[in-house]
C-alpha positions in Angstrom: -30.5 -16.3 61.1 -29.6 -17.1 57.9 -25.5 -17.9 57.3 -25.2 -16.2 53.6 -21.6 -15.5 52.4 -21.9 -12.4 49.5 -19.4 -14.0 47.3 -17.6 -12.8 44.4 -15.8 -13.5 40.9 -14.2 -11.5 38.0 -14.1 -12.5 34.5 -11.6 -10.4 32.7 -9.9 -9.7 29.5 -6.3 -9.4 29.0 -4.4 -5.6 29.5 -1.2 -6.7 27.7 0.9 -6.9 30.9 1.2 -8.0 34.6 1.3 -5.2 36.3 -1.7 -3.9 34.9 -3.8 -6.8 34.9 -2.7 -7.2 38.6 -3.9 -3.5 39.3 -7.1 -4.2 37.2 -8.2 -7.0 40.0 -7.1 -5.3 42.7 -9.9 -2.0 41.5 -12.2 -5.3 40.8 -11.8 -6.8 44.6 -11.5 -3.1 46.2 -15.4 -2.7 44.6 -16.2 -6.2 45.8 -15.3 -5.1 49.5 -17.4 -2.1 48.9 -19.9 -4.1 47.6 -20.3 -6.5 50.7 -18.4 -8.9 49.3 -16.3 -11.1 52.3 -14.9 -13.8 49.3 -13.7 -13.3 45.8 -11.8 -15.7 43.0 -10.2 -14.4 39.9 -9.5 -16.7 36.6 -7.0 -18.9 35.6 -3.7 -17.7 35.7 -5.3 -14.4 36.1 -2.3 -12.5 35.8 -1.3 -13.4 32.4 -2.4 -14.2 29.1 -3.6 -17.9 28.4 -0.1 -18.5 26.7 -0.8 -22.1 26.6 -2.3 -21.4 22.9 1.2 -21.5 21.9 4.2 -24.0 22.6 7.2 -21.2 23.6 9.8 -21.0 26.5 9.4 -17.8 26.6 6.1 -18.3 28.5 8.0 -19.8 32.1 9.0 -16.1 32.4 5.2 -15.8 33.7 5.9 -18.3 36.4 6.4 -17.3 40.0 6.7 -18.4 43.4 4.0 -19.4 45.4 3.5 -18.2 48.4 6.3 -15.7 48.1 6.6 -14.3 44.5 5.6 -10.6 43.8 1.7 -11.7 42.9 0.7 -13.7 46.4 2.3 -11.3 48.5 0.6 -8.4 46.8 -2.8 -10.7 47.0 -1.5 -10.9 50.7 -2.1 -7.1 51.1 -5.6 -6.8 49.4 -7.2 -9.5 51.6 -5.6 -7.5 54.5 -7.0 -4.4 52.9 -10.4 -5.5 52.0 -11.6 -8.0 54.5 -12.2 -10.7 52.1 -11.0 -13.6 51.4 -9.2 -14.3 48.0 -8.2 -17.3 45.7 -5.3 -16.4 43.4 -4.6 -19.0 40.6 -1.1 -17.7 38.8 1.6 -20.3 36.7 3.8 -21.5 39.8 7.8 -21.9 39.7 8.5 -24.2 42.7 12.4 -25.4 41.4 13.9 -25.1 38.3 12.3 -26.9 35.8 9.0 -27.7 38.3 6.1 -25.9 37.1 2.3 -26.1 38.0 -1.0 -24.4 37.4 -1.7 -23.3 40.9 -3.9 -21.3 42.8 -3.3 -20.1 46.3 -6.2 -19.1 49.2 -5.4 -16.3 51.1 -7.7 -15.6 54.3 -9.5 -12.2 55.3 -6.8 -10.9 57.3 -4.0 -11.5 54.8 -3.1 -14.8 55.8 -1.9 -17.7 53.5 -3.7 -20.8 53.9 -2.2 -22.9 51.1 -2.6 -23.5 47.9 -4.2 -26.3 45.1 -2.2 -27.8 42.3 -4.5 -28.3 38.9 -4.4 -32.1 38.6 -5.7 -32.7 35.1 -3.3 -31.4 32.4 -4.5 -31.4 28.8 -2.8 -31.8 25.4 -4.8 -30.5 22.7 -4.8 -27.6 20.1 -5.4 -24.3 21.9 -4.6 -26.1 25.1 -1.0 -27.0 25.2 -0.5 -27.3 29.0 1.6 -30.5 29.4 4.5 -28.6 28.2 3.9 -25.9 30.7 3.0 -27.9 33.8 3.5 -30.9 35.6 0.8 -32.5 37.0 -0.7 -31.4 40.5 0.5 -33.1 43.7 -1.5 -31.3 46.8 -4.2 -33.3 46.8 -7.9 -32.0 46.9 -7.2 -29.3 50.4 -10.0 -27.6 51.7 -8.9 -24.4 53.4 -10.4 -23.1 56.7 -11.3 -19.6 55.9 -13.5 -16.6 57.6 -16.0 -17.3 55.1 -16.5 -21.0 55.8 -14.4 -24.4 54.0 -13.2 -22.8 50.5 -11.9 -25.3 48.3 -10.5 -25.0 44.2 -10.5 -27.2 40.9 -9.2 -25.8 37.8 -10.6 -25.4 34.5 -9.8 -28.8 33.0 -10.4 -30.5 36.1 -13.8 -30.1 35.7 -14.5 -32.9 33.3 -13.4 -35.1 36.3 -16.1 -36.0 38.7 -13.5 -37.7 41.5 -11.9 -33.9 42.3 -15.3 -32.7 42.9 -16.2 -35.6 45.3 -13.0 -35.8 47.3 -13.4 -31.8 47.9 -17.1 -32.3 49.0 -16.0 -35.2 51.2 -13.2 -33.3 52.5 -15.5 -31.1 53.8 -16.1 -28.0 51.5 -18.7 -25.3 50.9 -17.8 -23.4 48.2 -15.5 -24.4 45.2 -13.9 -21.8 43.2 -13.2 -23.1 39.4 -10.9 -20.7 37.7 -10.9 -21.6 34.2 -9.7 -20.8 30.5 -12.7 -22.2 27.8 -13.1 -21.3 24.0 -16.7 -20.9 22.2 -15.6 -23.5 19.9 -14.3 -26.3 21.8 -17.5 -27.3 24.8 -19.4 -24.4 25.7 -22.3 -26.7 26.0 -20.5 -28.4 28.9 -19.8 -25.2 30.6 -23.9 -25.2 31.6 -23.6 -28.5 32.1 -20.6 -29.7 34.5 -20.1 -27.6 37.3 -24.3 -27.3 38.1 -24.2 -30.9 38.0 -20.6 -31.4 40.3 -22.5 -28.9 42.4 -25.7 -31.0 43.0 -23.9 -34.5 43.3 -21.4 -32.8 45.8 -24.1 -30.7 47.5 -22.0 -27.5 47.6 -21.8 -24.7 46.2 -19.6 -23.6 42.7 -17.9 -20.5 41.3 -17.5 -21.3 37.8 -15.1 -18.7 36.5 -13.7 -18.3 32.5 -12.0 -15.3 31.0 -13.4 -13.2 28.1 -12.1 -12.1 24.9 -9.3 -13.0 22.5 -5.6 -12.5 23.4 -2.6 -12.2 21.4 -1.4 -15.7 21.4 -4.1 -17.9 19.1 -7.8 -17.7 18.2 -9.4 -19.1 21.4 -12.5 -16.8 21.9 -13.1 -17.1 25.8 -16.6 -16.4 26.3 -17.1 -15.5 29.9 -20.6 -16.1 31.0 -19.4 -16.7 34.4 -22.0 -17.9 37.3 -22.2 -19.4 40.9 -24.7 -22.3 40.9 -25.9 -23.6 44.6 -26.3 -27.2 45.8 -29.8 -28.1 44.0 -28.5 -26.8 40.5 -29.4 -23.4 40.2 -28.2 -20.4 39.2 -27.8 -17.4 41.7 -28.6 -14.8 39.9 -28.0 -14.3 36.0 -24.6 -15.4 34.5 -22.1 -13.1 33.3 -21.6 -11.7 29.7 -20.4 -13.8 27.0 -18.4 -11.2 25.6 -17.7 -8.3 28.3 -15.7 -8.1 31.7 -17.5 -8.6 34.7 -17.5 -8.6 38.3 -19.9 -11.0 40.1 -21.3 -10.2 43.1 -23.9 -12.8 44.6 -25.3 -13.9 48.1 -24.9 -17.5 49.3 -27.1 -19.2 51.6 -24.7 -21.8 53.2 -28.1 -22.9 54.8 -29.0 -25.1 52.0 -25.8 -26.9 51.9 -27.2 -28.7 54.9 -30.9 -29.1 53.8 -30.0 -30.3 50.5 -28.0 -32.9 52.1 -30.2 -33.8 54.4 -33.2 -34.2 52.0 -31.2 -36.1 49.1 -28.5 -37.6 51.3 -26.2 -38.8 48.5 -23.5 -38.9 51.1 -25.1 -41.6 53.4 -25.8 -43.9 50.4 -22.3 -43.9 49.0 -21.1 -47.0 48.1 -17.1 -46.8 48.2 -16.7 -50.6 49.4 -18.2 -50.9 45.4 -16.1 -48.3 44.0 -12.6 -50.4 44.1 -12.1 -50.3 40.2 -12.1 -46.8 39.6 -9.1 -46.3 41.3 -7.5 -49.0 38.5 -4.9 -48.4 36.1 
């Protein structure tokens, strides 16, 4: 018998506020569940706007606690609800003046398994994170789940092919990558990176972005969300480029182990010849 996972992701816009937004996923995951779905990821920092547009202080008032701020415990009581699995990336407070773009996995029964820290912080007009968020320190975890090894990288992350590896070596299935991308700046690479990390890894990737234009700049997040398996290929159509959306799709974690088996790019690593990537 086949072992497919019917995974899911949301794409949304932005409500205005927290409380909404967060009620607006929960409706999204509650269909999910009716749906099938036993996994679901929402964008990044789903509960807020992309405030990063702008260089403010009054933007840390999004930040939270993870695992036990308001968000991740009420994430806590939907994965108890629904059966599913869920992967929560909010703006995390962890001491004064310690911030990080963070997503926490919660399990199908509510527990929390842990959570990532985005490594890769950019700089640049429109995406003005390093004054936000300190570099991530967790390491590339792979979390246990009821769905199989879940593991996340986040938005910027993606142009970096040594996250993608150390989660496939460390053992993961799936990938969730919550992000926040602009029409303008690399759409291109949007169809480009993650099918590729997903065929050089040999696992499967949830490529998430939001949609629509918020109050705080001109980025225009086009959506067009997808899940891509280990050979490169779409499952099932992408999202819209301009709507909200909720993703449902079967995975066949099947191929994870064909793929690997046929193409074996993990028996003909070379890391004795890989010493000066790891240079200054």
């Amino acid at each position: 018998m086949a072992n497919v996972v019917r995974a899911a992701l949301v794409q949304a816009t932005w409500t205005g506020d927290t409380e909404s937004m967060v009620a607006k996923h929960e409706e999204h995951a509650r269909e999910a569940a009716r749906r099938g779905a036993r996994v679901i990821g929402f964008q990044e920092v789903f509960n807020a706007p992309y405030f990063c547009q702008v260089q403010e202080p009054e933007h840390y008032r999004w930040a939270e606690p993870v695992p036990d701020g308001p968000t991740v415990r009420r994430m806590r009581e939907l994965a108890r609800e629904t059966g599913m699995v869920i992967v929560v990336p909010v703006f995390e407070v962890e001491q004064s003046g310690f911030y990080y773009n963070t997503a926490a996995v919660i399990d199908a029964d509510g527990s929390y398994l842990g959570k990532y820290r985005k490594h890769h912080i950019p700089q640049v007009k429109g995406f003005w994170e390093k004054y936000y968020f300190k570099p991530g320190n967790l390491g590339w975890p792979v979390f246990d789940t009821a769905v199989g090894r879940v593991g996340v990288y986040i938005c910027y992350d993606r142009h970096f092919p040594e996250g993608w590896r150390q989660l496939g070596l460390n053992g993961a299935q799936l990938v969730y990558n919550p992000s926040a991308t602009h029409r303008g700046l690399s759409a291109y690479l949007w169809q480009l990176e993650q099918p590729a990390a997903a065929v050089a890894n040999e696992y499967f990737v949830a490529a998430i972005n939001r949609v629509g234009q918020e109050e705080y700049g001109d980025n225009d997040f086009y959506g067009t969300s997808y899940f891509v398996d280990p050979r490169g290929r779409l499952v099932g159509d992408p999202a819209s480029d301009r709507s909200e959306e909720l993703l449902v799709r079967d995975l066949d974690f099947d191929v994870i182990e064909e793929v690997r088996q046929q193409w074996a790019f993990y028996r003909d690593r070379r890391p004795d010849a890989y010493e000066g990537l790891v240079r200054p």
